[in-house]
C-alpha positions, 0 to 999 in steps of 0.5 A: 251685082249689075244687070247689063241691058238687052237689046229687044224692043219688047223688054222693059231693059232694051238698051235703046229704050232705057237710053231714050228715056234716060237722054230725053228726061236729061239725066244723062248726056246723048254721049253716054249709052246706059248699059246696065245698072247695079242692084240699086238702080244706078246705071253704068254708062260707056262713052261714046264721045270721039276723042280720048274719053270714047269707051271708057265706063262711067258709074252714074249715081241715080240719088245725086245730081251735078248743079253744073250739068243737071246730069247724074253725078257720074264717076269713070269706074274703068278706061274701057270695057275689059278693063270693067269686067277684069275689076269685078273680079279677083284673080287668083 
């Protein structure tokens, strides 16, 4: 189950202040934009890097951090967007 943010400033799941908070206590790289997070708290990142690696999904595990980048352990779930949504559901 995941909660994609919104994007109102009075709301405590405004993308931008989720993003803020996340970048300026280092937990994720400025390239990555939080677009929501699962039941557990882990947040779903999209790319915003300008090369090969721009829209794809990124899950971010809030419980492990990478020694080499002091970042969330992150893992890419999907090449893009509609590659995300299309494998959260089974198709009959």
């Amino acid at each position: 189950f995941f909660v994609f943010y919104e994007n109102k400033t009075e709301n405590y799941d405004d993308i931008i202040h989720i993003y803020n908070i996340m970048t300026d206590e280092k937990t994720i790289p400025v390239e990555l934009l939080p677009i929501g997070d699962d039941s557990g708290g882990n947040p779903l990142c999209v790319s915003l890097l300008p090369n090969e690696d721009y829209g794809k999904i990124y899950f971010c595990n809030h419980e492990i951090e990478n020694k080499k980048t002091g970042y969330l352990a992150m893992s890419k779930v999907a090449n893009s967007f509609e590659e995300f949504l299309d494998v959260l559901y089974i198709s009959n």
